[in-house]
mmCIF entry with sequence, helices, sheets and N, C-alpha, C, O atoms, coordinates in Angstrom:
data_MODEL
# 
_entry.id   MODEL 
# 
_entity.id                         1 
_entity.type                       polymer 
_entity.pdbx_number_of_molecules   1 
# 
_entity_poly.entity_id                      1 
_entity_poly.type                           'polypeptide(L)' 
_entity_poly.nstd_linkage                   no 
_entity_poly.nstd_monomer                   no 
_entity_poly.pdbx_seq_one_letter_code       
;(UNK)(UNK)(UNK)(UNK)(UNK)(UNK)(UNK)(UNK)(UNK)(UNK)(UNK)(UNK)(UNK)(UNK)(UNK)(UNK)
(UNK)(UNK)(UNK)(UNK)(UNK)(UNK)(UNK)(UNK)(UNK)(UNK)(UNK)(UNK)(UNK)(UNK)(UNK)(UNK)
(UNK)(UNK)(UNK)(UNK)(UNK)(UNK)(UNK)(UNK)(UNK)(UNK)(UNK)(UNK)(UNK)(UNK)(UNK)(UNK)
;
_entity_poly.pdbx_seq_one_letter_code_can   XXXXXXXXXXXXXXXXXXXXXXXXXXXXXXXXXXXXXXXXXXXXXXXX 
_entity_poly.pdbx_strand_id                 A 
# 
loop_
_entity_poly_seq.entity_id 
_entity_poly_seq.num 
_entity_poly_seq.mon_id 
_entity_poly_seq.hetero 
1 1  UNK n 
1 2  UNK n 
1 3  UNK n 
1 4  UNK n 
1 5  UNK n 
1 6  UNK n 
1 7  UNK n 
1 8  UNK n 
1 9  UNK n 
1 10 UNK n 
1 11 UNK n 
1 12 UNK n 
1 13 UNK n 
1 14 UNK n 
1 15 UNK n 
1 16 UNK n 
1 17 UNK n 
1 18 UNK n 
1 19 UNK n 
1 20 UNK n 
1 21 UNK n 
1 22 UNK n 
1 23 UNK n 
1 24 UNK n 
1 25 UNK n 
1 26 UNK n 
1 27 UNK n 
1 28 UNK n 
1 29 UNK n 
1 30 UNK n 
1 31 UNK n 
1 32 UNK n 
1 33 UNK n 
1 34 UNK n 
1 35 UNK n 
1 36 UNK n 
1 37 UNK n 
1 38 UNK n 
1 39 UNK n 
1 40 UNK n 
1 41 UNK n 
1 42 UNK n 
1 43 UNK n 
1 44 UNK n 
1 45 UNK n 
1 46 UNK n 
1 47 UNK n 
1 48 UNK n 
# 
_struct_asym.id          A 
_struct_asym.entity_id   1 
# 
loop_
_struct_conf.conf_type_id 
_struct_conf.id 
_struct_conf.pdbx_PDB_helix_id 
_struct_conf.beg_label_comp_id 
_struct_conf.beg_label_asym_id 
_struct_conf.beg_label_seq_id 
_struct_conf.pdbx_beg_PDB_ins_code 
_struct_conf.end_label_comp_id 
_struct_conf.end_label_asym_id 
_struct_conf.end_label_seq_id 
_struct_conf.pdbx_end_PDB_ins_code 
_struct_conf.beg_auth_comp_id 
_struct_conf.beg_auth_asym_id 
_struct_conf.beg_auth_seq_id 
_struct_conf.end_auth_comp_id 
_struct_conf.end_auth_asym_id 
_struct_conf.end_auth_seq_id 
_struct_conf.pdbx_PDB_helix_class 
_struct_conf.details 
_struct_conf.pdbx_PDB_helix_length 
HELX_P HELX_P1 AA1 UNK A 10 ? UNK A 14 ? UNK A 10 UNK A 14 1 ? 5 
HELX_P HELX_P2 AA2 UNK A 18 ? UNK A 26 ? UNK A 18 UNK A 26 1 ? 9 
# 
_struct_conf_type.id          HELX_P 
_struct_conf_type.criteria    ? 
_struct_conf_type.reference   ? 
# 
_struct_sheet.id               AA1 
_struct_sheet.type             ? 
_struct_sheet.number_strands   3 
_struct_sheet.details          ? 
# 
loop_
_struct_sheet_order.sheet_id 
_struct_sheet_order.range_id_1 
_struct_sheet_order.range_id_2 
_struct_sheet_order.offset 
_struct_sheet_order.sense 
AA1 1 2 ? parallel      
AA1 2 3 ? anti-parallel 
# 
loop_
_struct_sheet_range.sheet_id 
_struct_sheet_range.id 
_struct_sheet_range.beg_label_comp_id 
_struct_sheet_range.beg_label_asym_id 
_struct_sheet_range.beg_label_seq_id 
_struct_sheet_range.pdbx_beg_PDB_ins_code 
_struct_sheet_range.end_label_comp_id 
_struct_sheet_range.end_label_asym_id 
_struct_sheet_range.end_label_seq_id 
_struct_sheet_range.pdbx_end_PDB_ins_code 
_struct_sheet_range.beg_auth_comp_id 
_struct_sheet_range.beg_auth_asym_id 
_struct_sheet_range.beg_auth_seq_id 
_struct_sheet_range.end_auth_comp_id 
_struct_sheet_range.end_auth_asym_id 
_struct_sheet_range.end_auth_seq_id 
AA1 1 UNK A 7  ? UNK A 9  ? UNK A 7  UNK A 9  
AA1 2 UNK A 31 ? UNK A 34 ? UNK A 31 UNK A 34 
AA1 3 UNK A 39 ? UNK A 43 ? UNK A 39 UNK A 43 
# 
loop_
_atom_site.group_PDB 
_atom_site.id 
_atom_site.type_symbol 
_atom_site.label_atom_id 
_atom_site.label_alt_id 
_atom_site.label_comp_id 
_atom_site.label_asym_id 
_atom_site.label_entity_id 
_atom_site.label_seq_id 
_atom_site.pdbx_PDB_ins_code 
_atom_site.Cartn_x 
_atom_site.Cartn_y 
_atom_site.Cartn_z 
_atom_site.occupancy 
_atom_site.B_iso_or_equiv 
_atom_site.pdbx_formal_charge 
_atom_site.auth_seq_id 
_atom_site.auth_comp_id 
_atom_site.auth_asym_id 
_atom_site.auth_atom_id 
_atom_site.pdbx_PDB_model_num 
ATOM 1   N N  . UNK A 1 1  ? 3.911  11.912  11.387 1.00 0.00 ? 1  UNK A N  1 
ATOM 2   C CA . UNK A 1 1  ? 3.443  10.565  11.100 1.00 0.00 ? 1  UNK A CA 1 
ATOM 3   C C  . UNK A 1 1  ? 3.609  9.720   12.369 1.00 0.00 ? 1  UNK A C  1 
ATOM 4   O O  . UNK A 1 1  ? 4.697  9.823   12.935 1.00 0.00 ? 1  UNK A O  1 
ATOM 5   N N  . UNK A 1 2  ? 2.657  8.867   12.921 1.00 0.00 ? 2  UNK A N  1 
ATOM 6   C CA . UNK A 1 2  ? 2.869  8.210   13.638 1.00 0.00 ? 2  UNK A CA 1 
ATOM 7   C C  . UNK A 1 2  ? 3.442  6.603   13.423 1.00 0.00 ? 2  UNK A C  1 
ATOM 8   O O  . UNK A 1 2  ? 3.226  5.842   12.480 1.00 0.00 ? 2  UNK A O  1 
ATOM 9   N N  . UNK A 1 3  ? 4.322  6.369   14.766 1.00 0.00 ? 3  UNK A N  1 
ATOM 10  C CA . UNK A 1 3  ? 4.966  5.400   14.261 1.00 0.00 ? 3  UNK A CA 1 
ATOM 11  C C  . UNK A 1 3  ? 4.231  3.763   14.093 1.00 0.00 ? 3  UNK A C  1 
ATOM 12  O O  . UNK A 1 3  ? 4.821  2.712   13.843 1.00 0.00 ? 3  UNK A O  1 
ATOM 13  N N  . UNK A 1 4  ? 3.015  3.945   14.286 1.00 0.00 ? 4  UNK A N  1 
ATOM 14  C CA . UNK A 1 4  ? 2.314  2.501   13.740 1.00 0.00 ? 4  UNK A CA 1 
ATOM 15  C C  . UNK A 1 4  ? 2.221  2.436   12.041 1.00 0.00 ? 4  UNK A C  1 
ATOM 16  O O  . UNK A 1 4  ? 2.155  1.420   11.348 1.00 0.00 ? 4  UNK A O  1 
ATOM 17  N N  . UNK A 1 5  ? 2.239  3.985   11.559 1.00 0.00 ? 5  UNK A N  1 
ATOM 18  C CA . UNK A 1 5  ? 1.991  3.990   10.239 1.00 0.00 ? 5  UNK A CA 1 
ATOM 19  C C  . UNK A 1 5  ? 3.403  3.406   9.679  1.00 0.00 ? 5  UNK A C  1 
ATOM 20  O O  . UNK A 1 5  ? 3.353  3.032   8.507  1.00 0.00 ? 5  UNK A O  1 
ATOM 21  N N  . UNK A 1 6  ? 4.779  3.259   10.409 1.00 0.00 ? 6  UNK A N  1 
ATOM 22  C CA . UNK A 1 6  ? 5.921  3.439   10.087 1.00 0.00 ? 6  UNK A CA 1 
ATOM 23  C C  . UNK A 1 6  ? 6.327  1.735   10.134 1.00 0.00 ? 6  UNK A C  1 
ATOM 24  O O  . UNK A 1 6  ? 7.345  1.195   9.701  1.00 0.00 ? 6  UNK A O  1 
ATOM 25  N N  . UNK A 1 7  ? 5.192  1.147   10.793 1.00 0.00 ? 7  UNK A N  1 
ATOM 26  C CA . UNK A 1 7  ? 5.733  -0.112  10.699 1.00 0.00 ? 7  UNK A CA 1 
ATOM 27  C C  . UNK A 1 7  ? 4.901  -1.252  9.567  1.00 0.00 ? 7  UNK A C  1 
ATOM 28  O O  . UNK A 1 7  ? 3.670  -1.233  9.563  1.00 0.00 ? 7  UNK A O  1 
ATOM 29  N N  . UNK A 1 8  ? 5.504  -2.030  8.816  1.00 0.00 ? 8  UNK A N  1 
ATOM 30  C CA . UNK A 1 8  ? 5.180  -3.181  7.862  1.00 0.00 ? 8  UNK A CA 1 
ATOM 31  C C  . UNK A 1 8  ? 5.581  -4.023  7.705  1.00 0.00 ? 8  UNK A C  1 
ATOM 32  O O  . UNK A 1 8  ? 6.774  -4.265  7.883  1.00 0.00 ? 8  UNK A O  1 
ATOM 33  N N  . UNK A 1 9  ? 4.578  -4.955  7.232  1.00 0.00 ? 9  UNK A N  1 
ATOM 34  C CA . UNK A 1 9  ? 5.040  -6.628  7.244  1.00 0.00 ? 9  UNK A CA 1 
ATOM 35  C C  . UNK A 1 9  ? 6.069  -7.000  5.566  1.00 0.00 ? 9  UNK A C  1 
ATOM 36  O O  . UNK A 1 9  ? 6.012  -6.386  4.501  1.00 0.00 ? 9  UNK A O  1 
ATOM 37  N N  . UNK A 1 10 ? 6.780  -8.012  5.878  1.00 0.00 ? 10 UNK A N  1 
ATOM 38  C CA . UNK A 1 10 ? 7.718  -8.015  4.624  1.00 0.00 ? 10 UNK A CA 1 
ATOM 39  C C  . UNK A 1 10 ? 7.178  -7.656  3.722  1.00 0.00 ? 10 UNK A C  1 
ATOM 40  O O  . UNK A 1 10 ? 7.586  -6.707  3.052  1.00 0.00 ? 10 UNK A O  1 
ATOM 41  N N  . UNK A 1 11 ? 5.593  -8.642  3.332  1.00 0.00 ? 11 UNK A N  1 
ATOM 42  C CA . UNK A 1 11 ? 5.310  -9.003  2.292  1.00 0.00 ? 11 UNK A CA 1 
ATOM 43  C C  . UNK A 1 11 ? 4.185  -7.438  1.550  1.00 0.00 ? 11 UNK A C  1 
ATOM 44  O O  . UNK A 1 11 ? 3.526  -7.328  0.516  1.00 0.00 ? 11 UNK A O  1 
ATOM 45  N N  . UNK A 1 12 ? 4.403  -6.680  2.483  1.00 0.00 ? 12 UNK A N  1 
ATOM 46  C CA . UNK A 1 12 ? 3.981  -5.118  2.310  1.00 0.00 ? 12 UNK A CA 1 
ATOM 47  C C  . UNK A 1 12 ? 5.073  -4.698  1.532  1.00 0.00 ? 12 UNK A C  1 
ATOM 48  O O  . UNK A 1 12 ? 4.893  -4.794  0.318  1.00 0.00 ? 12 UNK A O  1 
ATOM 49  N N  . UNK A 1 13 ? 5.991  -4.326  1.847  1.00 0.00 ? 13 UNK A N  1 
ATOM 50  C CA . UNK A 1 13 ? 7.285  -4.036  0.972  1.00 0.00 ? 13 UNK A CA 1 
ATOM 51  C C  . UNK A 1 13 ? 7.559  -4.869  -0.201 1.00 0.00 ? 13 UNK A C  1 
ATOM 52  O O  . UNK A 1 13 ? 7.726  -4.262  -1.259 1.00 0.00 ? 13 UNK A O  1 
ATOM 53  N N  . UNK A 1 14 ? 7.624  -5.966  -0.209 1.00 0.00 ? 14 UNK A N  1 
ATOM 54  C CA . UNK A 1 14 ? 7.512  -7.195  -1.476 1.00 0.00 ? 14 UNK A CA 1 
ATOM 55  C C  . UNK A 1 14 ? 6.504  -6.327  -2.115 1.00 0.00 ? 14 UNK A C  1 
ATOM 56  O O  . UNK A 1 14 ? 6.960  -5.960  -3.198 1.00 0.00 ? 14 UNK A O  1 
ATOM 57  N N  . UNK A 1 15 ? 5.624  -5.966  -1.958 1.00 0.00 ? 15 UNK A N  1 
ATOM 58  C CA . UNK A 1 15 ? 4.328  -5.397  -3.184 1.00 0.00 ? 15 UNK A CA 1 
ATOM 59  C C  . UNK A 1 15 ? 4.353  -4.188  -3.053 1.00 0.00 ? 15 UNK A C  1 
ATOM 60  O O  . UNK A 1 15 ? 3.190  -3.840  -3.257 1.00 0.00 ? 15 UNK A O  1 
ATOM 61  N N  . UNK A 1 16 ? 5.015  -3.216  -2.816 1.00 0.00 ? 16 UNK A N  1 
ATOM 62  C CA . UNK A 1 16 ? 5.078  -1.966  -2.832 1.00 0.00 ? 16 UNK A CA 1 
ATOM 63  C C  . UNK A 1 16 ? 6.647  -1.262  -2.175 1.00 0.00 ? 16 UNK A C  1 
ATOM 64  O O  . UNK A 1 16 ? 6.911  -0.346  -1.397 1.00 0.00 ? 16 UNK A O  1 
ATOM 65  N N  . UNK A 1 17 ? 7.381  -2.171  -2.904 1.00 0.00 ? 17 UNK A N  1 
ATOM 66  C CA . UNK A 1 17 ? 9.035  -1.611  -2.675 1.00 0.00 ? 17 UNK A CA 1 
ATOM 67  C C  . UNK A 1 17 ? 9.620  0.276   -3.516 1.00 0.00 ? 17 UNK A C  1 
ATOM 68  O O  . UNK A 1 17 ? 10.507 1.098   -3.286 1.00 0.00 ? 17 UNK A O  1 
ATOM 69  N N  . UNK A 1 18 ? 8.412  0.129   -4.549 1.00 0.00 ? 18 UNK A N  1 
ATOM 70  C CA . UNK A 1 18 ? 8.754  1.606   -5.162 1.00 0.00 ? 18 UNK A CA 1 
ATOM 71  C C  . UNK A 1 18 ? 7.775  2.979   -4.092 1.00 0.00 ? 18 UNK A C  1 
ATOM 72  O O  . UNK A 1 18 ? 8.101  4.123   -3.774 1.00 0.00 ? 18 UNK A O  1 
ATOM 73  N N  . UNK A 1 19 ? 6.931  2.426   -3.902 1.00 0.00 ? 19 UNK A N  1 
ATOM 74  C CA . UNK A 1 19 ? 6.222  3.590   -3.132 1.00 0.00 ? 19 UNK A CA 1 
ATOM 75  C C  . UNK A 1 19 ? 6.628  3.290   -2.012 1.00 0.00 ? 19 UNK A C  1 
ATOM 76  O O  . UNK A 1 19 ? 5.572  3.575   -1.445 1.00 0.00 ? 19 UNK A O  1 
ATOM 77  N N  . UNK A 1 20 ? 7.659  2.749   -0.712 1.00 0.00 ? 20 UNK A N  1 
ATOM 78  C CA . UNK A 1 20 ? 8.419  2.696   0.061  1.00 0.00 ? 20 UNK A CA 1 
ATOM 79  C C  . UNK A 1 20 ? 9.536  3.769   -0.063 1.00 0.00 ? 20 UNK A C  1 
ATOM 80  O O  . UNK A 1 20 ? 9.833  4.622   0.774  1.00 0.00 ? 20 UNK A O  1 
ATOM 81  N N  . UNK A 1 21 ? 10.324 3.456   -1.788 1.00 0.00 ? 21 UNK A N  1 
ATOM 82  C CA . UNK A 1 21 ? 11.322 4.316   -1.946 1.00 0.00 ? 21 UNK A CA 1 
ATOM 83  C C  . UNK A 1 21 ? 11.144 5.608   -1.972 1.00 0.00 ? 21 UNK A C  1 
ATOM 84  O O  . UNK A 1 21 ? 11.878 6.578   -1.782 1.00 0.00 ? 21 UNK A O  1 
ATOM 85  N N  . UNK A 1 22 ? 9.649  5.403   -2.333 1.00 0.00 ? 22 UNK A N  1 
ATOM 86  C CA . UNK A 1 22 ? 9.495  7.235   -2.517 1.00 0.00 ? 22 UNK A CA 1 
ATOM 87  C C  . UNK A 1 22 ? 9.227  8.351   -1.432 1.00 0.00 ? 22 UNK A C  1 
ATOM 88  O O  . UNK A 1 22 ? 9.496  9.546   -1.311 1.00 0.00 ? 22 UNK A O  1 
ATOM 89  N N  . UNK A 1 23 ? 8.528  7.328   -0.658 1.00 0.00 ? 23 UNK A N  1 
ATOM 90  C CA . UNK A 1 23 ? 8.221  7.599   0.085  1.00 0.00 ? 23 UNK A CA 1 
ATOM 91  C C  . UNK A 1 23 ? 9.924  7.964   1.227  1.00 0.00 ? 23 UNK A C  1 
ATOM 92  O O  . UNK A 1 23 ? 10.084 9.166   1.436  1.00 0.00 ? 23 UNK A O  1 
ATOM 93  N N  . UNK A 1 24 ? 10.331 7.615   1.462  1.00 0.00 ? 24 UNK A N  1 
ATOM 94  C CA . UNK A 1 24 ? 11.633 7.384   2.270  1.00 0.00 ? 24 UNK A CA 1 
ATOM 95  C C  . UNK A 1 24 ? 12.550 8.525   1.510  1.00 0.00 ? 24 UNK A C  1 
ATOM 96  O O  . UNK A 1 24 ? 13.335 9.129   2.242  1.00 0.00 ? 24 UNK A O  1 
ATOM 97  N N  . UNK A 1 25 ? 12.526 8.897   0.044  1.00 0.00 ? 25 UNK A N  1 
ATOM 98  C CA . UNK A 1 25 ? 13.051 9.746   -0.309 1.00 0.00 ? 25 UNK A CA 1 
ATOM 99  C C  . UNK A 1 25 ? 12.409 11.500  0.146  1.00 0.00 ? 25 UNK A C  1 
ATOM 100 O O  . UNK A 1 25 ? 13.027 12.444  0.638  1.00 0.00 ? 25 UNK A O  1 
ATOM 101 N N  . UNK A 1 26 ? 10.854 11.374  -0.299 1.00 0.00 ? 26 UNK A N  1 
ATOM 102 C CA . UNK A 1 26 ? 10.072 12.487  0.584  1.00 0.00 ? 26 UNK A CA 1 
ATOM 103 C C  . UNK A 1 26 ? 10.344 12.889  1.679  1.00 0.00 ? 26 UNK A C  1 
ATOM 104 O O  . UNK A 1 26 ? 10.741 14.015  1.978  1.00 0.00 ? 26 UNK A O  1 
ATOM 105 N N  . UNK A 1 27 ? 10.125 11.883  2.442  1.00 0.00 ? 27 UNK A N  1 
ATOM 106 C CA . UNK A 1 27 ? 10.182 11.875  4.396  1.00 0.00 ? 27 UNK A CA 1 
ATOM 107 C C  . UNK A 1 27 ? 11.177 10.637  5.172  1.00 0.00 ? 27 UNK A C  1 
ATOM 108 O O  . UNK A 1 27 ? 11.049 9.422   5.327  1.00 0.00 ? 27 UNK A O  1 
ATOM 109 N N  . UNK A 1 28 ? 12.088 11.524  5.506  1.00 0.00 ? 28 UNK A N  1 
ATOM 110 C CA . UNK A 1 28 ? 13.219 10.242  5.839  1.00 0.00 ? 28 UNK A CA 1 
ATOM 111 C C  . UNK A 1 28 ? 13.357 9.883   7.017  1.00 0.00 ? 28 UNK A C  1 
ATOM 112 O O  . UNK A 1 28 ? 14.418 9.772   7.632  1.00 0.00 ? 28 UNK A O  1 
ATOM 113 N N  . UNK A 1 29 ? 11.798 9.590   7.562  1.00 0.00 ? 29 UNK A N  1 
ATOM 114 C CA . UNK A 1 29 ? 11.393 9.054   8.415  1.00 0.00 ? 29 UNK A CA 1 
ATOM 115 C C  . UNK A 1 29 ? 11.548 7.400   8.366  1.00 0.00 ? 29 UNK A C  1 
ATOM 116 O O  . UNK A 1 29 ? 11.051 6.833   7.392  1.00 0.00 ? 29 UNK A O  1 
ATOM 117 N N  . UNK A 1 30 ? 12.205 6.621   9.359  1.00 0.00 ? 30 UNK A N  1 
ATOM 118 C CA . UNK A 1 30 ? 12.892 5.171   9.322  1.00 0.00 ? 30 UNK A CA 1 
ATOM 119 C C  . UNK A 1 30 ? 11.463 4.686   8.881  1.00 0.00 ? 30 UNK A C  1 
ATOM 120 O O  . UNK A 1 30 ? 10.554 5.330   9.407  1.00 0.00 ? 30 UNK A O  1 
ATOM 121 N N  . UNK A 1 31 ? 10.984 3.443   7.817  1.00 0.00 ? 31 UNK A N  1 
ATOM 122 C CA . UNK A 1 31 ? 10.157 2.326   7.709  1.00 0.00 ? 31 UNK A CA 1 
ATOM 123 C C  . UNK A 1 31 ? 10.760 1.070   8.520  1.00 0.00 ? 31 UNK A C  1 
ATOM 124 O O  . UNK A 1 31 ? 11.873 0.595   8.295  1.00 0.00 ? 31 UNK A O  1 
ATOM 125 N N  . UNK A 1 32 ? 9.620  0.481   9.756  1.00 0.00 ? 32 UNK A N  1 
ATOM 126 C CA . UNK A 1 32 ? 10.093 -0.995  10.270 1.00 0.00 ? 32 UNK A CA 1 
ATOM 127 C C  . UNK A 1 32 ? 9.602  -1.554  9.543  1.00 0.00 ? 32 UNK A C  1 
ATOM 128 O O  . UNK A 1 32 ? 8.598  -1.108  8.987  1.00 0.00 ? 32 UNK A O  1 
ATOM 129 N N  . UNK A 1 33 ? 10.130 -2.793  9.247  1.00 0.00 ? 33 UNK A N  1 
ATOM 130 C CA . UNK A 1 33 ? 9.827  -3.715  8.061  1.00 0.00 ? 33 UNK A CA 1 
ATOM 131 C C  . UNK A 1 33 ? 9.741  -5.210  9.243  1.00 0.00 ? 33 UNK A C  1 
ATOM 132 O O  . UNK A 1 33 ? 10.694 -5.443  9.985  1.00 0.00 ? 33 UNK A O  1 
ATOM 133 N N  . UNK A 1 34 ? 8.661  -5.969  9.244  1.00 0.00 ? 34 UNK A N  1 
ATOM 134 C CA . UNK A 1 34 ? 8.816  -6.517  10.311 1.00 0.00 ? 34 UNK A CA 1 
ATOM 135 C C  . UNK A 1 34 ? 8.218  -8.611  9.641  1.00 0.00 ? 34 UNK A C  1 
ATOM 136 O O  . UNK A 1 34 ? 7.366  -8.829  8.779  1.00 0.00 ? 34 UNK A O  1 
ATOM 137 N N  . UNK A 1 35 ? 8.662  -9.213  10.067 1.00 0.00 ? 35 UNK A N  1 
ATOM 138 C CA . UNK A 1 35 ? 8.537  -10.628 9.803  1.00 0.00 ? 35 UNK A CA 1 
ATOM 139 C C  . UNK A 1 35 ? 8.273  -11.478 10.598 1.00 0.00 ? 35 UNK A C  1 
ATOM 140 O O  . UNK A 1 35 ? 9.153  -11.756 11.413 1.00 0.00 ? 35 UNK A O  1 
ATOM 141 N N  . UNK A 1 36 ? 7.036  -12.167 10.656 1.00 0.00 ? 36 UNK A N  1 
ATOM 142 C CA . UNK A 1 36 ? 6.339  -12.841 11.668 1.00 0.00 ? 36 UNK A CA 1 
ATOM 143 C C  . UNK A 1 36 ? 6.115  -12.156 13.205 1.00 0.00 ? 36 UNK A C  1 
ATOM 144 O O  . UNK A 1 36 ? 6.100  -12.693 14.313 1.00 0.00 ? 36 UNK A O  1 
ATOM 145 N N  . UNK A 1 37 ? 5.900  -10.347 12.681 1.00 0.00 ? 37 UNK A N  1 
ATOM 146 C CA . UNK A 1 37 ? 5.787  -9.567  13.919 1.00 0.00 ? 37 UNK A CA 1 
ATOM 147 C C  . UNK A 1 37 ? 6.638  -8.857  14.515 1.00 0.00 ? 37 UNK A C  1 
ATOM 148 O O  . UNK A 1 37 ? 6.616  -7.814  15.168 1.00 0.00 ? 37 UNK A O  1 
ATOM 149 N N  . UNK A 1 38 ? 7.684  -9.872  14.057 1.00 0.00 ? 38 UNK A N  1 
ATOM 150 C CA . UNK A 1 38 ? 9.380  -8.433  14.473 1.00 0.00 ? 38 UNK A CA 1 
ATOM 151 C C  . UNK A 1 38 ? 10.052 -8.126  13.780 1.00 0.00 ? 38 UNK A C  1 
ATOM 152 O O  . UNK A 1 38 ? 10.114 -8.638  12.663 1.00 0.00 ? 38 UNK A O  1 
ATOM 153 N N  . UNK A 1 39 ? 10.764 -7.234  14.154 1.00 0.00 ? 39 UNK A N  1 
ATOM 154 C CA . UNK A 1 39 ? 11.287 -6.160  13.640 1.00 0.00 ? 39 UNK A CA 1 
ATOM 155 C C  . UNK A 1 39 ? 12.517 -6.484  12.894 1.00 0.00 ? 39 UNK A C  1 
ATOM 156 O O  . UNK A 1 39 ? 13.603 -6.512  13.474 1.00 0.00 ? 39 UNK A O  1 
ATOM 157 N N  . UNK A 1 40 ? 12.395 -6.732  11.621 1.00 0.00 ? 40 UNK A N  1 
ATOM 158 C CA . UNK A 1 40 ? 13.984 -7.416  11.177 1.00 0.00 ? 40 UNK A CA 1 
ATOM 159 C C  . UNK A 1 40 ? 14.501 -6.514  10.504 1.00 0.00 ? 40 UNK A C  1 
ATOM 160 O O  . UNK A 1 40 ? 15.687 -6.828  10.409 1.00 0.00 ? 40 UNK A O  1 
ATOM 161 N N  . UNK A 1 41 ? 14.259 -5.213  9.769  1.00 0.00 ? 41 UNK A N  1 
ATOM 162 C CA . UNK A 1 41 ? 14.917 -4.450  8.924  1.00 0.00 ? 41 UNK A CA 1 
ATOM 163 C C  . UNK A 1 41 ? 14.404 -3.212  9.120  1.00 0.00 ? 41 UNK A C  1 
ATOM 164 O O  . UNK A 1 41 ? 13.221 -3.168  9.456  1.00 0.00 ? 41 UNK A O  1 
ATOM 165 N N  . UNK A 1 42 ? 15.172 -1.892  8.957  1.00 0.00 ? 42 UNK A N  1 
ATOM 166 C CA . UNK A 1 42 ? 14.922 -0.353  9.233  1.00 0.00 ? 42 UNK A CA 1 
ATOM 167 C C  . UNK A 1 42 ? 15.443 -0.011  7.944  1.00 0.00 ? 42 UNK A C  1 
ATOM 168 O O  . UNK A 1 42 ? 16.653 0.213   7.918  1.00 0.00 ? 42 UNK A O  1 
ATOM 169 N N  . UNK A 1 43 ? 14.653 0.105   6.599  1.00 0.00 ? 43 UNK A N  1 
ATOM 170 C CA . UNK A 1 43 ? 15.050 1.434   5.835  1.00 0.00 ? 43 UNK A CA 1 
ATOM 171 C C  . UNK A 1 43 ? 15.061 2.603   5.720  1.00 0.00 ? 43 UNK A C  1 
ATOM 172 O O  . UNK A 1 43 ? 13.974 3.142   5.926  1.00 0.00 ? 43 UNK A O  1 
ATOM 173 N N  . UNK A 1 44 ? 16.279 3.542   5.340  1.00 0.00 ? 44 UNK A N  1 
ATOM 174 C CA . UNK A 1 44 ? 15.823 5.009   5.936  1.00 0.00 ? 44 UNK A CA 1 
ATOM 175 C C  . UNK A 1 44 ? 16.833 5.465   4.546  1.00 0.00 ? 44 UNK A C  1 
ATOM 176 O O  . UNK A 1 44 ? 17.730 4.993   3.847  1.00 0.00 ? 44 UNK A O  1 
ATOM 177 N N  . UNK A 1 45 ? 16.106 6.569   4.675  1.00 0.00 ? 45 UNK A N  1 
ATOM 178 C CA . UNK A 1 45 ? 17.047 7.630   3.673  1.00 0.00 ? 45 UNK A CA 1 
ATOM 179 C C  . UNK A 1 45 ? 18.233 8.536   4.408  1.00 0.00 ? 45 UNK A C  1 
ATOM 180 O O  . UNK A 1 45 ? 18.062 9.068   5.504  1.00 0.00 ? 45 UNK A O  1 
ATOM 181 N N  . UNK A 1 46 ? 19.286 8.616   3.745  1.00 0.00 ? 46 UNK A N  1 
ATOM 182 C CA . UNK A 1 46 ? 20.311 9.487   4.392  1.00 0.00 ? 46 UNK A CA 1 
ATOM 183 C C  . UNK A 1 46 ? 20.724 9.730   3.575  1.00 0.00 ? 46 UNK A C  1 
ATOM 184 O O  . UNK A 1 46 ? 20.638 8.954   2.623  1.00 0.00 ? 46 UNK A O  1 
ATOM 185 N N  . UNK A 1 47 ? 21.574 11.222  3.426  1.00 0.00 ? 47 UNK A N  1 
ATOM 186 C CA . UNK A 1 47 ? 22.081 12.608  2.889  1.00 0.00 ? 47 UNK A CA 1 
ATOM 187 C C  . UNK A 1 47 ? 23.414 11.862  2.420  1.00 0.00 ? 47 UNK A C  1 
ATOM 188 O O  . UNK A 1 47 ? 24.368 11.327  2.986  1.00 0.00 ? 47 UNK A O  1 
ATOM 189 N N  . UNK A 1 48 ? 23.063 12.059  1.288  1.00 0.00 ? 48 UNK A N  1 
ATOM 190 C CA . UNK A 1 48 ? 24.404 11.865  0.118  1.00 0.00 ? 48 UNK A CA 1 
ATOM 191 C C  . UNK A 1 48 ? 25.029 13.005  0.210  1.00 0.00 ? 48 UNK A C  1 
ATOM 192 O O  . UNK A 1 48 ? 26.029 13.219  -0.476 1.00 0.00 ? 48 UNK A O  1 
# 
């Protein structure tokens, strides 16, 4: 996956916070979550 696909605006996550999770559970590849363009939050999945 390339990492432009990896980056989104808050209000992307605000409307699609479950297919984020699932996604992140699938492929625990980091999501940038980004607000007025930068980069304010990295969700990622890690090994319980």
């Amino acid at each position: 996956m390339k990492l432009s696909e990896q980056v989104k605006p808050i209000s992307y996550l605000k409307a699609h916070a479950p297919e984020i999770i699932r996604t992140l559970k699938d492929n625990p590849q980091p999501v940038v979550i980004t607000l007025h363009g930068e980069a304010k939050a990295i969700p990622q999945d890690r090994p319980v």
